[in-house]
MIGUSE-281019 format. One record per residue (C-alpha): residue number from 0; residue in three letters; x, y, z. Coordinates in nm, 3 decimals, padded with zeros to 5 digits. Each point is the difference from the previous one (the first is absolute). Last residue first. Example, Ala and Ser with C-alpha at 12.3 -4.5 7.8 and 13.67 -1.06 7.14 Angstrom:
BEGIN
<site nr="1" rest="ser" c1="01.367" c2="-00.106" c3="00.714"/>
<site nr="0" rest="ala" c1="-00.137" c2="-00.344" c3="00.066"/>
***
This chain:
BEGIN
<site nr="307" rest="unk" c1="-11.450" c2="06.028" c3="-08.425"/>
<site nr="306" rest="unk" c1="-00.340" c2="-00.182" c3="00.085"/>
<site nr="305" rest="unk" c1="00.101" c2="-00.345" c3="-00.089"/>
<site nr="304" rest="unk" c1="00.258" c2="00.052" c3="00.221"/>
<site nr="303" rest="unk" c1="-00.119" c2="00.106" c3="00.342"/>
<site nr="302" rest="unk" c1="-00.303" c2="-00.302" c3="-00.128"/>
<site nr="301" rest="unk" c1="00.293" c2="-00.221" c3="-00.013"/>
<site nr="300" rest="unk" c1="00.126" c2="00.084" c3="00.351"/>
<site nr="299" rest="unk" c1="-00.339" c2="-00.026" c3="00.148"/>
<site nr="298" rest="unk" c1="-00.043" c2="-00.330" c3="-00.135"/>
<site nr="297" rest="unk" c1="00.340" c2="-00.057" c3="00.148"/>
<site nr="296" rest="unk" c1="-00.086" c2="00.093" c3="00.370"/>
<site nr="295" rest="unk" c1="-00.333" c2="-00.146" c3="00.006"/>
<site nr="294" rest="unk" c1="00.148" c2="-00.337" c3="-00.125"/>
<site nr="293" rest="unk" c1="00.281" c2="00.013" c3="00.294"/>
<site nr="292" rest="unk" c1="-00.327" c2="00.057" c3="00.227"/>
<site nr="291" rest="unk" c1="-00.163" c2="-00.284" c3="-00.126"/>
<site nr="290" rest="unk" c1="00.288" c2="-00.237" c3="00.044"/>
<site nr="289" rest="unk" c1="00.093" c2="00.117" c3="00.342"/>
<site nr="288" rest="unk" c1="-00.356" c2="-00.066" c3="00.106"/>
<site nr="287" rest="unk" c1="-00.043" c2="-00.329" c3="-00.118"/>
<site nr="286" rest="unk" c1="00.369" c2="-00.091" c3="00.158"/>
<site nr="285" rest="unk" c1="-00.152" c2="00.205" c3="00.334"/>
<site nr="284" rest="unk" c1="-00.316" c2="-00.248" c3="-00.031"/>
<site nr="283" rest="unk" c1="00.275" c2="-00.243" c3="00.030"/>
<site nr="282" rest="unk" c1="00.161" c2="00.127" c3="00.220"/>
<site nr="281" rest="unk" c1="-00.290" c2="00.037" c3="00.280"/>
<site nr="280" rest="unk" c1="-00.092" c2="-00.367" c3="-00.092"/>
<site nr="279" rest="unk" c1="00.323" c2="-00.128" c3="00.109"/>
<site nr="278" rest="unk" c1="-00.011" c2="00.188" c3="00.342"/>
<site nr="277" rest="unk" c1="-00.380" c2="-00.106" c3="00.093"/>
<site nr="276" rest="unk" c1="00.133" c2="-00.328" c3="-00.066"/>
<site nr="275" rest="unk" c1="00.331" c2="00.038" c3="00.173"/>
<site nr="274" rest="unk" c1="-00.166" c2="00.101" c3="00.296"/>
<site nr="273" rest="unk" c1="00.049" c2="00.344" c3="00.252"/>
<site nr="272" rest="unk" c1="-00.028" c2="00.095" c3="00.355"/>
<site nr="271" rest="unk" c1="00.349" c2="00.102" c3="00.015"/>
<site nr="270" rest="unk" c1="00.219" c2="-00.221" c3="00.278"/>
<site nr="269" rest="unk" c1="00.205" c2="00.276" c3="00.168"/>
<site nr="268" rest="unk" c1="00.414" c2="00.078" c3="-00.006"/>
<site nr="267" rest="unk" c1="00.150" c2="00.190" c3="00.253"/>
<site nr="266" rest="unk" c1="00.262" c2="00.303" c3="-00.103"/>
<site nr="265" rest="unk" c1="00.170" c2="00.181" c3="00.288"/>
<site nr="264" rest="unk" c1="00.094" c2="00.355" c3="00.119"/>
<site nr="263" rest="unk" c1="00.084" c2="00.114" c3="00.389"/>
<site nr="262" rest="unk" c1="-00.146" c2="00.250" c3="00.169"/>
<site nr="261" rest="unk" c1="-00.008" c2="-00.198" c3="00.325"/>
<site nr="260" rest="unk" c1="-00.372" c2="00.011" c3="-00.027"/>
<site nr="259" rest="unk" c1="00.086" c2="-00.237" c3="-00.319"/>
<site nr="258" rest="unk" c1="-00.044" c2="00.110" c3="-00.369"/>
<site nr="257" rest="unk" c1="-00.173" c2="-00.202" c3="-00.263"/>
<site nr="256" rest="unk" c1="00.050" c2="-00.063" c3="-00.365"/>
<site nr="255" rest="unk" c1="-00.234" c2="-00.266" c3="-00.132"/>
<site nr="254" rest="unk" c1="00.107" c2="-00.243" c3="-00.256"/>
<site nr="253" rest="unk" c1="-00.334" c2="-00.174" c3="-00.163"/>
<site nr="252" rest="unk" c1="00.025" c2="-00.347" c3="00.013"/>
<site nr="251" rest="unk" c1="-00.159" c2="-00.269" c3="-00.275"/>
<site nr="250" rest="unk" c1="00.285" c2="00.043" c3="-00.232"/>
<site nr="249" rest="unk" c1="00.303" c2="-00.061" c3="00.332"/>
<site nr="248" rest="unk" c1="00.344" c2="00.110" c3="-00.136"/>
<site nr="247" rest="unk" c1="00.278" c2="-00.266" c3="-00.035"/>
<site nr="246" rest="unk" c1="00.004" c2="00.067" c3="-00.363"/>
<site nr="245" rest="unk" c1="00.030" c2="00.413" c3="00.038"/>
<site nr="244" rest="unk" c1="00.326" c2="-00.060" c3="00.202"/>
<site nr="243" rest="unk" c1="00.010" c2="00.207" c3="00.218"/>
<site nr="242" rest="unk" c1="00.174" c2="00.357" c3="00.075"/>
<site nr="241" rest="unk" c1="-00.241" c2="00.249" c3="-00.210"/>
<site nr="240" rest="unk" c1="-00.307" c2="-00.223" c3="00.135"/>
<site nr="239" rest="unk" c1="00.133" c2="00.238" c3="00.367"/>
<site nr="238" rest="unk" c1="-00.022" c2="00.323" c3="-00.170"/>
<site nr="237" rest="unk" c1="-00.334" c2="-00.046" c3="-00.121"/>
<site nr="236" rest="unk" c1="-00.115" c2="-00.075" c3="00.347"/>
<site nr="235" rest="unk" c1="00.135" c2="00.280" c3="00.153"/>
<site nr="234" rest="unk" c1="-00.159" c2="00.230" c3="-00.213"/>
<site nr="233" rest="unk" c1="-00.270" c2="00.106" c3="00.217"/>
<site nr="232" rest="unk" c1="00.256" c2="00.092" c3="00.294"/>
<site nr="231" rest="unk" c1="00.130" c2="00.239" c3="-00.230"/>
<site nr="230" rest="unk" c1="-00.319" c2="00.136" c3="-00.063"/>
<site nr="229" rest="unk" c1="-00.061" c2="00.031" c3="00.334"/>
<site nr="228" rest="unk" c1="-00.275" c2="-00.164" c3="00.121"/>
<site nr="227" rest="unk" c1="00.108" c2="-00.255" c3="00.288"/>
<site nr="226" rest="unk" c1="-00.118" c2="-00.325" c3="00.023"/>
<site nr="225" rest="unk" c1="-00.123" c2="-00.073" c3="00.326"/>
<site nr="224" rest="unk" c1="00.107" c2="00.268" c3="00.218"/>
<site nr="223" rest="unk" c1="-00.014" c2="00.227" c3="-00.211"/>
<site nr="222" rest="unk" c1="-00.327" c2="-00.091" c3="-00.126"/>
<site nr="221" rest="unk" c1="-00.122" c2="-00.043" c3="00.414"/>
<site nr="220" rest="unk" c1="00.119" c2="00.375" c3="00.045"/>
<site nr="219" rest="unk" c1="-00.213" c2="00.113" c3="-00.384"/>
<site nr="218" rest="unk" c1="-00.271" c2="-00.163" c3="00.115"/>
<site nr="217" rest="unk" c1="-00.219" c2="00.229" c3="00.217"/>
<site nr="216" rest="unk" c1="00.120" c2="00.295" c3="-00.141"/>
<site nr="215" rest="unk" c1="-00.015" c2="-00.079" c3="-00.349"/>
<site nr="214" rest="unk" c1="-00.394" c2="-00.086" c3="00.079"/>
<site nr="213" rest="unk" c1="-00.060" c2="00.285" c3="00.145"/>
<site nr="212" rest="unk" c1="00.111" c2="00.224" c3="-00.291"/>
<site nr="211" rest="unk" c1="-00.191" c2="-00.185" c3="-00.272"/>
<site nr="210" rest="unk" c1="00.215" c2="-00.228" c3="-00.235"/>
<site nr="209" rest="unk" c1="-00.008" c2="00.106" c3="-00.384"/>
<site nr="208" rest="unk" c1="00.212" c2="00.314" c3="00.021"/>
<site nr="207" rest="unk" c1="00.283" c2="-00.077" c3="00.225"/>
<site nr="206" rest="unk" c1="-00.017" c2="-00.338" c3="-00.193"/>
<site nr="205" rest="unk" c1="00.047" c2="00.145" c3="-00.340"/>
<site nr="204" rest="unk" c1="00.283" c2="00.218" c3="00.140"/>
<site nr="203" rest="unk" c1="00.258" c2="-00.291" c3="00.140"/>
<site nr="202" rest="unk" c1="-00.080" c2="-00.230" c3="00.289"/>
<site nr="201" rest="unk" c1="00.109" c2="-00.313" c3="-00.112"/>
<site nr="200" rest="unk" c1="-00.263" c2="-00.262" c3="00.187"/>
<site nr="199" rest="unk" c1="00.198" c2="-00.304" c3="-00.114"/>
<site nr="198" rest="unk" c1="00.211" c2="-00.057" c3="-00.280"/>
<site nr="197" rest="unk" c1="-00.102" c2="-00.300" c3="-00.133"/>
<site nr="196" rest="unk" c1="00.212" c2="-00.244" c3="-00.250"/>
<site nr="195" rest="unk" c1="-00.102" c2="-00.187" c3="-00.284"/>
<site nr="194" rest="unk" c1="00.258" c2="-00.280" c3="-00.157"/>
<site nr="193" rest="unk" c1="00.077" c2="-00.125" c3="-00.355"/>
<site nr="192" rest="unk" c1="00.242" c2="-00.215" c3="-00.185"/>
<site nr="191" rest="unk" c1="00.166" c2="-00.057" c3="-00.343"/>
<site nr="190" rest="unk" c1="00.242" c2="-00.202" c3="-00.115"/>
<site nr="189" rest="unk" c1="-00.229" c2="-00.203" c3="-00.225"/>
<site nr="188" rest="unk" c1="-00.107" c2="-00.278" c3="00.162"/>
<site nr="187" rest="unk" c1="-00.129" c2="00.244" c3="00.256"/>
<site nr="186" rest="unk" c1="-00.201" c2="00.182" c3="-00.252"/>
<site nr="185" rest="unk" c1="-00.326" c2="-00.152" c3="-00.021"/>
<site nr="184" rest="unk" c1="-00.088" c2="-00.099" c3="00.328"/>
<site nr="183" rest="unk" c1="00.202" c2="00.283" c3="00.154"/>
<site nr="182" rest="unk" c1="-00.203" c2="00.265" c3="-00.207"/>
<site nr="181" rest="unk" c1="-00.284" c2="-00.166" c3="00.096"/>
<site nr="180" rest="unk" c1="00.044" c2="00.097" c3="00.368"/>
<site nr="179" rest="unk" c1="00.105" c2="00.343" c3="-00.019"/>
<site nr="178" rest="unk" c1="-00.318" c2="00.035" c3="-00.236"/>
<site nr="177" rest="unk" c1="-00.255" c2="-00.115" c3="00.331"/>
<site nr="176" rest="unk" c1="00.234" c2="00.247" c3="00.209"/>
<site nr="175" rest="unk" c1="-00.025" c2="00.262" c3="-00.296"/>
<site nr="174" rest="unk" c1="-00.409" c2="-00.066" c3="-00.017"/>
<site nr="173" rest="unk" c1="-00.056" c2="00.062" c3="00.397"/>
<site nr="172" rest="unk" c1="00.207" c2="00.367" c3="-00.034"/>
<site nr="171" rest="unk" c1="-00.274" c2="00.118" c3="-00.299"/>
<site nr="170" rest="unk" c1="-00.242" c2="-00.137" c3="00.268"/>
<site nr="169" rest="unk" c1="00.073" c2="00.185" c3="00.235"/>
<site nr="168" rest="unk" c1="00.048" c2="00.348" c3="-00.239"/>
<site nr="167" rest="unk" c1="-00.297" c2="-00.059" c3="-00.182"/>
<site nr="166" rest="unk" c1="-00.228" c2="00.030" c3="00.317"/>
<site nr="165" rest="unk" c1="-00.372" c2="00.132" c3="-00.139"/>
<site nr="164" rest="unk" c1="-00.080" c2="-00.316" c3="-00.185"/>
<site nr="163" rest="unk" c1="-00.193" c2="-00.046" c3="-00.365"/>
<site nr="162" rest="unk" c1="00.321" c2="00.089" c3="-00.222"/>
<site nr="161" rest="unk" c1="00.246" c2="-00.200" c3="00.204"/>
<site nr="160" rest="unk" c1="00.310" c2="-00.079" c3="-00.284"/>
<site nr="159" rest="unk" c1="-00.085" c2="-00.366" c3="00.104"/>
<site nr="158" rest="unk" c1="-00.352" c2="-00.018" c3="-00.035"/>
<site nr="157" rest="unk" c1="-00.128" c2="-00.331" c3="-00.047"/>
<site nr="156" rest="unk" c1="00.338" c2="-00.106" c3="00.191"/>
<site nr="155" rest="unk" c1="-00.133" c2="00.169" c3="00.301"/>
<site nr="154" rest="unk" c1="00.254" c2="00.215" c3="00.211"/>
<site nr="153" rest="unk" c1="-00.139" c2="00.218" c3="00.343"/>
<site nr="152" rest="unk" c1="-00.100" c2="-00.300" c3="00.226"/>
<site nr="151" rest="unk" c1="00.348" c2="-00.179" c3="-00.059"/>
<site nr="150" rest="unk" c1="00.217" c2="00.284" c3="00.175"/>
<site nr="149" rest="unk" c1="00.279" c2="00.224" c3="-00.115"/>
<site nr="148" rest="unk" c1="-00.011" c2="00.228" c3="00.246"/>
<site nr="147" rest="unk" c1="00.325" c2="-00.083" c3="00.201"/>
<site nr="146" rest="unk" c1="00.159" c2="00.144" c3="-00.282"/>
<site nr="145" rest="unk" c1="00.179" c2="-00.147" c3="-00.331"/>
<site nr="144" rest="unk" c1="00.293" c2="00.087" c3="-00.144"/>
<site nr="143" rest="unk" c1="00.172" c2="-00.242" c3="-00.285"/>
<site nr="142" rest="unk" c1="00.314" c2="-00.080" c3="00.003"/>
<site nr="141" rest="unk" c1="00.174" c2="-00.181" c3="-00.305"/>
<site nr="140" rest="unk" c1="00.267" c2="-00.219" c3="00.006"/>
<site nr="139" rest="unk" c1="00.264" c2="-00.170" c3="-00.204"/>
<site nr="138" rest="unk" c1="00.171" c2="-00.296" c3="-00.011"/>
<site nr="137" rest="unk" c1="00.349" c2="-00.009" c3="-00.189"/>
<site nr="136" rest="unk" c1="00.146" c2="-00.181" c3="-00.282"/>
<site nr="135" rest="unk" c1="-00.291" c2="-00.148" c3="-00.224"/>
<site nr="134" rest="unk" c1="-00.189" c2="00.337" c3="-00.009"/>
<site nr="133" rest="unk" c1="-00.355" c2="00.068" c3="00.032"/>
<site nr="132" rest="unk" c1="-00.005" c2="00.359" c3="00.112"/>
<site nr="131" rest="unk" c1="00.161" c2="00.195" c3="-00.299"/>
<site nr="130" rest="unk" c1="-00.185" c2="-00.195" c3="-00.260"/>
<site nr="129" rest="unk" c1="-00.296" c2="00.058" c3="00.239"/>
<site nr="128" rest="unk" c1="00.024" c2="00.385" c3="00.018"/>
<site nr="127" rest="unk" c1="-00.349" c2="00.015" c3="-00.213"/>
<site nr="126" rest="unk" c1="-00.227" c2="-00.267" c3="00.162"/>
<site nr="125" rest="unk" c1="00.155" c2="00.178" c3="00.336"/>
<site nr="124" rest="unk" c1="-00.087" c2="00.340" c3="-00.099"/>
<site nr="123" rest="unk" c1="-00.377" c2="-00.081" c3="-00.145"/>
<site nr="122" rest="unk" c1="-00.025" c2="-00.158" c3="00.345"/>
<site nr="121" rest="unk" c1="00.126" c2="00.300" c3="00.204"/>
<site nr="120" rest="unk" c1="-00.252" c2="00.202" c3="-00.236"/>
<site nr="119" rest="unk" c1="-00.310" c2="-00.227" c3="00.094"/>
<site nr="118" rest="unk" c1="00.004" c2="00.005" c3="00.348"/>
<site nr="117" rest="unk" c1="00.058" c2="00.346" c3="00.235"/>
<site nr="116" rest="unk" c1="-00.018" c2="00.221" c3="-00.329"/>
<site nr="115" rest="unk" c1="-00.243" c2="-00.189" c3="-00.209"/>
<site nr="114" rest="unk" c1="-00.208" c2="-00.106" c3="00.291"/>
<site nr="113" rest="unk" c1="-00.038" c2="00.334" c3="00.147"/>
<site nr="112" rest="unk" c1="-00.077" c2="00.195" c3="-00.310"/>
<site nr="111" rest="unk" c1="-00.228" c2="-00.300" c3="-00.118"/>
<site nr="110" rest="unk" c1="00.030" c2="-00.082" c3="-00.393"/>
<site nr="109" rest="unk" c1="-00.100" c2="00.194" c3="-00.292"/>
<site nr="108" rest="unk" c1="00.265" c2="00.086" c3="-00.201"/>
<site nr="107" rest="unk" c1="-00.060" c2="00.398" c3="00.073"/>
<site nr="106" rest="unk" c1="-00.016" c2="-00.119" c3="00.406"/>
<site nr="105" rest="unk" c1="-00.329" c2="-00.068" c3="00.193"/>
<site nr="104" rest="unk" c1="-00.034" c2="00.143" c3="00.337"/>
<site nr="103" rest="unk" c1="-00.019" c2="-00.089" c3="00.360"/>
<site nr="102" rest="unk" c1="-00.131" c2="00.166" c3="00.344"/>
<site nr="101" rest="unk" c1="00.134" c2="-00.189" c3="00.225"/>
<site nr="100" rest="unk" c1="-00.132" c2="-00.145" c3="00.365"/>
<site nr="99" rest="unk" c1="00.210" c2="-00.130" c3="00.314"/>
<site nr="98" rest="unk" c1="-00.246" c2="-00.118" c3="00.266"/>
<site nr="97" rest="unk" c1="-00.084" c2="-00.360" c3="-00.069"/>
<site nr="96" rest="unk" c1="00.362" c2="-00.131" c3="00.094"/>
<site nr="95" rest="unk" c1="00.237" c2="00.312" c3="00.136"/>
<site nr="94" rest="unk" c1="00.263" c2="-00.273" c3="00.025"/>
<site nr="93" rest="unk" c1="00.118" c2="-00.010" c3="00.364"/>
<site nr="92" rest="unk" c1="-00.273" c2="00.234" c3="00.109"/>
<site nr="91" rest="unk" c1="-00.317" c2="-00.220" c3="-00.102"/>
<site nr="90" rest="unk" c1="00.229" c2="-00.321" c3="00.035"/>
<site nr="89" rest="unk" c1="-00.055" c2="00.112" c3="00.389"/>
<site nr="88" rest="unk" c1="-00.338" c2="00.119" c3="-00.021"/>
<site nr="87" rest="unk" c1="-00.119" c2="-00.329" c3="-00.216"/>
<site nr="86" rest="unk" c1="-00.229" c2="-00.132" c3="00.347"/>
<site nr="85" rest="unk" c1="-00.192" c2="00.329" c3="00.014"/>
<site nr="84" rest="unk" c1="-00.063" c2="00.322" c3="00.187"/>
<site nr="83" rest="unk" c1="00.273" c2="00.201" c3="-00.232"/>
<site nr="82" rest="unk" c1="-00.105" c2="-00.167" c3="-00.281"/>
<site nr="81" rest="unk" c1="-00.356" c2="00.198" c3="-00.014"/>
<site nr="80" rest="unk" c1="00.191" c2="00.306" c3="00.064"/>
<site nr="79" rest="unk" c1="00.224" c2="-00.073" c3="-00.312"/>
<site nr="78" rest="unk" c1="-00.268" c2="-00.088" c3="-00.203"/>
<site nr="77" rest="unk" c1="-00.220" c2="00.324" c3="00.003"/>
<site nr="76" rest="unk" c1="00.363" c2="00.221" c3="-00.028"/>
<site nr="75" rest="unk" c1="00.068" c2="-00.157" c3="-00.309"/>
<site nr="74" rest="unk" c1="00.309" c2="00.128" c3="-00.005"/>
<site nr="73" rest="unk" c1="00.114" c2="00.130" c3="-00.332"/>
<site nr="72" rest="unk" c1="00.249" c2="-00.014" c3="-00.252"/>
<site nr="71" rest="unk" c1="00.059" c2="00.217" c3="-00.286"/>
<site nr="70" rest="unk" c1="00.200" c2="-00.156" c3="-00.210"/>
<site nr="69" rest="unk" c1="00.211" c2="-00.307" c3="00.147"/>
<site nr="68" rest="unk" c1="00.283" c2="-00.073" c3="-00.253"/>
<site nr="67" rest="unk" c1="00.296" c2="-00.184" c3="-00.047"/>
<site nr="66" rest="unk" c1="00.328" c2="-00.071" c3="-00.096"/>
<site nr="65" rest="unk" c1="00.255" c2="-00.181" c3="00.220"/>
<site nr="64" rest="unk" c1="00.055" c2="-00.310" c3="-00.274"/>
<site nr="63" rest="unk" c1="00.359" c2="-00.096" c3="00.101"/>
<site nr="62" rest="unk" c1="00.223" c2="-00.176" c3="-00.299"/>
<site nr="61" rest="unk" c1="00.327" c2="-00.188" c3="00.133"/>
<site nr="60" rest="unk" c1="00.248" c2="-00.146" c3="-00.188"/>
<site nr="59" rest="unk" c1="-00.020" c2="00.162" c3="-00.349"/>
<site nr="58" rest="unk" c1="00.227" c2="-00.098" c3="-00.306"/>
<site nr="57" rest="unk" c1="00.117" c2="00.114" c3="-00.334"/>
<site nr="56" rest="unk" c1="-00.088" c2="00.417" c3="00.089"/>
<site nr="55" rest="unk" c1="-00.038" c2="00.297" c3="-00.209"/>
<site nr="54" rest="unk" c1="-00.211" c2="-00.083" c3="-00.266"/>
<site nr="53" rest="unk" c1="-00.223" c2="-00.234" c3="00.238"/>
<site nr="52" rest="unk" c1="-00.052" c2="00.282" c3="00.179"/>
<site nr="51" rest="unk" c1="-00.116" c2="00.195" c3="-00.337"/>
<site nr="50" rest="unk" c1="-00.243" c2="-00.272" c3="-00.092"/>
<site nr="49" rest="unk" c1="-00.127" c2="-00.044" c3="00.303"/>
<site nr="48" rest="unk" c1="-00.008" c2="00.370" c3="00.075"/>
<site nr="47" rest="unk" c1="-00.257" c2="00.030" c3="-00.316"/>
<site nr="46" rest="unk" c1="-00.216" c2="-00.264" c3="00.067"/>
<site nr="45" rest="unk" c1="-00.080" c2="00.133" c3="00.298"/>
<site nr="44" rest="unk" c1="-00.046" c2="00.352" c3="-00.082"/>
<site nr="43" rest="unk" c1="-00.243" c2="-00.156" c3="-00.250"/>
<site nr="42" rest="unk" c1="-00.208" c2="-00.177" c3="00.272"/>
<site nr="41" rest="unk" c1="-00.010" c2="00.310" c3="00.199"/>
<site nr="40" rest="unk" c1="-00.069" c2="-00.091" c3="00.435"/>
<site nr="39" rest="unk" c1="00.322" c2="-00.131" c3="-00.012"/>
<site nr="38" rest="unk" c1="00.177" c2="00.353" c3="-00.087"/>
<site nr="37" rest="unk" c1="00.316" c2="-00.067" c3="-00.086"/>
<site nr="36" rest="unk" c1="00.290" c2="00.272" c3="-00.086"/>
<site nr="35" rest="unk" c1="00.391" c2="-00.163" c3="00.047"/>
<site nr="34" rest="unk" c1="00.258" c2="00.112" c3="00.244"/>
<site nr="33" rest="unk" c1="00.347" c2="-00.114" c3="00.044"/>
<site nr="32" rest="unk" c1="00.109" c2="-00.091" c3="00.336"/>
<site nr="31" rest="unk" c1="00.424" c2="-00.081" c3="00.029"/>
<site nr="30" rest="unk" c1="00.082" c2="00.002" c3="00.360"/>
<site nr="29" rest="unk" c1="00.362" c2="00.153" c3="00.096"/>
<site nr="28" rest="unk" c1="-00.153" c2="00.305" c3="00.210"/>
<site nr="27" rest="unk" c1="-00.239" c2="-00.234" c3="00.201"/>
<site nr="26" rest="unk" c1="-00.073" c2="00.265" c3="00.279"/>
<site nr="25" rest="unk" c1="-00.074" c2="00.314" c3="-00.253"/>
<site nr="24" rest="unk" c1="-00.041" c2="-00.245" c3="-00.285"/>
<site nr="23" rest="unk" c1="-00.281" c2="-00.154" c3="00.173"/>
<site nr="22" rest="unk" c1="-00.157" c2="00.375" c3="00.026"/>
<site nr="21" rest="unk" c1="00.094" c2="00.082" c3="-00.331"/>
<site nr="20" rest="unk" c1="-00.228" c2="-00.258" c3="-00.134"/>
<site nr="19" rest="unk" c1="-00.269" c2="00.092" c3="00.208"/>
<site nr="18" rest="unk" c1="-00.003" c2="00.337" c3="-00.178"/>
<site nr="17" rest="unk" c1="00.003" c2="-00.135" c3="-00.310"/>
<site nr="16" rest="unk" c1="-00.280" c2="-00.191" c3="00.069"/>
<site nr="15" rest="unk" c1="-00.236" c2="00.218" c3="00.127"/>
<site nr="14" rest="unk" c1="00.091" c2="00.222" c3="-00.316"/>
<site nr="13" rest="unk" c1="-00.048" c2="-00.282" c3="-00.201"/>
<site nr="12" rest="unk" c1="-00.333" c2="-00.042" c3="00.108"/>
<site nr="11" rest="unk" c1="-00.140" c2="-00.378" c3="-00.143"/>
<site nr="10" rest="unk" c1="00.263" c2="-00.199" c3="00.114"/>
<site nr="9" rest="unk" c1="00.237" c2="-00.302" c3="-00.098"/>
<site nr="8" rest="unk" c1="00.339" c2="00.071" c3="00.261"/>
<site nr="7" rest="unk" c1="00.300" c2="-00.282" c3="-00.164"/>
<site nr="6" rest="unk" c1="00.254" c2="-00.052" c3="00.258"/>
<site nr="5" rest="unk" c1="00.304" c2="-00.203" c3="-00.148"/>
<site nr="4" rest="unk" c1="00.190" c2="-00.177" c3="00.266"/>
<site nr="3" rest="unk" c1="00.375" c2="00.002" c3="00.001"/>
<site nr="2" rest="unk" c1="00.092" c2="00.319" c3="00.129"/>
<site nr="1" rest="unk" c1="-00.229" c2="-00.011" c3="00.329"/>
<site nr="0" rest="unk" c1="00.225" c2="-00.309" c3="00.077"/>
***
């Protein structure tokens, strides 16, 4: 029952938050959601609500990674004609492949804006809820949320926080399905599993403003028909890993949620085009990583210190 399970909303706007907080209350009036100030994207802010989540709670079932960020994206208008009269036109518009561009930036710690927030952050937050997530008594589960952009041509593991390319946000997506993947090889034995889901083409504001006009009209009745792109139609999926059993999930498939033309919602699971080579290095250079940063952070700390 709604009075039994412990909603915990991690976000960056409070304000935002609140306010969707009294909307579930509004139609779940017996639901208990606390809320707690994270912003993924701020390695400190992560640290932080670890520590105070872990104040508050002994256990944690289910974690969903939602955050993430696409600044100022593009069409590149050059490659999207070009695909239009080629062979890729169909994976072209199913995953915006080649013609999605960002404009990233470097952070005051000096990682990736769109890797830190979309990657790095959610793995700071699982290294640091892990007492809470390996547990001998129960499984747990955590969710991460990919795209149907998260493709293989946009991640290299010579640049994994994607400094030289010019589509961050793909492969940003690419690296959690490669870290969904080694998080199950290591942590499975412990308790602890993981899954990636995709929403499908959820219209909300950032695609209103991305997409050119013609194009939402020419696929916005064959979305709907095919997946729907509602937001609540988006988050059918996550729903759905909410009612299995996180052991009997698939690690190589990535849950899709779909809608049928009769309107009706569904979740269908699809191979990823991933390795558990390319996976296993990923973390590890994300175990370098983590331990550099963590450095960063103290050294900083001391020299806060030394100077009062």
């Amino acid at each position: 029952s709604d009075a039994q399970l412990q909603l915990c909303l991690a976000c960056r706007n409070m304000q935002r938050a609140e306010a969707a907080r009294q909307a579930l209350l509004v139609s779940h009036p017996t639901a208990q959601a606390t809320l707690l100030h994270l912003d993924v994207g701020n390695m400190r802010s992560v640290l932080r609500a670890a520590e105070e989540f872990k104040q508050m709670c002994n256990r944690l079932d289910y974690l969903y990674l939602n955050a993430g960020i696409m600044p100022n994206p593009r069409v590149d208008h050059k490659a999207f004609y070009k695909g239009l009269f080629s062979s890729n036109v169909v994976c072209m518009f199913a995953t915006g492949e080649g013609i999605l561009t960002q404009e990233d930036k470097v952070t005051p710690i000096g990682l990736q804006e769109v890797f830190a927030t979309n990657l790095f952050g959610h793995f700071l937050l699982v290294k640091e809820l892990e007492p809470l997530l390996c547990q001998i008594d129960h499984n747990s589960l955590v969710i991460w949320r990919s795209s149907n952009n998260a493709q293989r041509s946009a991640f290299s593991l010579d640049d994994i926080q994607h400094q030289k390319g010019r589509e961050p946000y793909s492969s940003s997506k690419y690296a959690s399905d490669l870290l969904s993947l080694a998080l199950n090889c290591h942590y499975n034995n412990r308790g602890l599993f993981s899954s990636v889901i995709c929403p499908g083409l959820v219209m909300t504001n950032l695609t209103y403003g991305i997409l050119p006009s013609f194009f939402l009209a020419l696929i916005l009745p064959v979305m709907w028909l095919v997946e729907g792109y509602s937001p609540y139609n988006g988050a059918e999926a996550l729903f759905w890993l909410f009612m299995q059993k996180p052991e009997s999930l698939d690690p190589m498939a990535k849950y899709h949620s779909l809608t049928s033309g009769l309107g009706n919602n569904y979740t269908q699971p699809h191979k990823m085009d991933i390795d558990e080579n390319m996976s296993e290095a990923l973390y590890v250079k994300l175990l370098e990583l983590e331990d550099t940063v963590r450095k960063k952070l103290r050294d900083e700390d001391l020299d806060i210190k030394t100077k009062n």
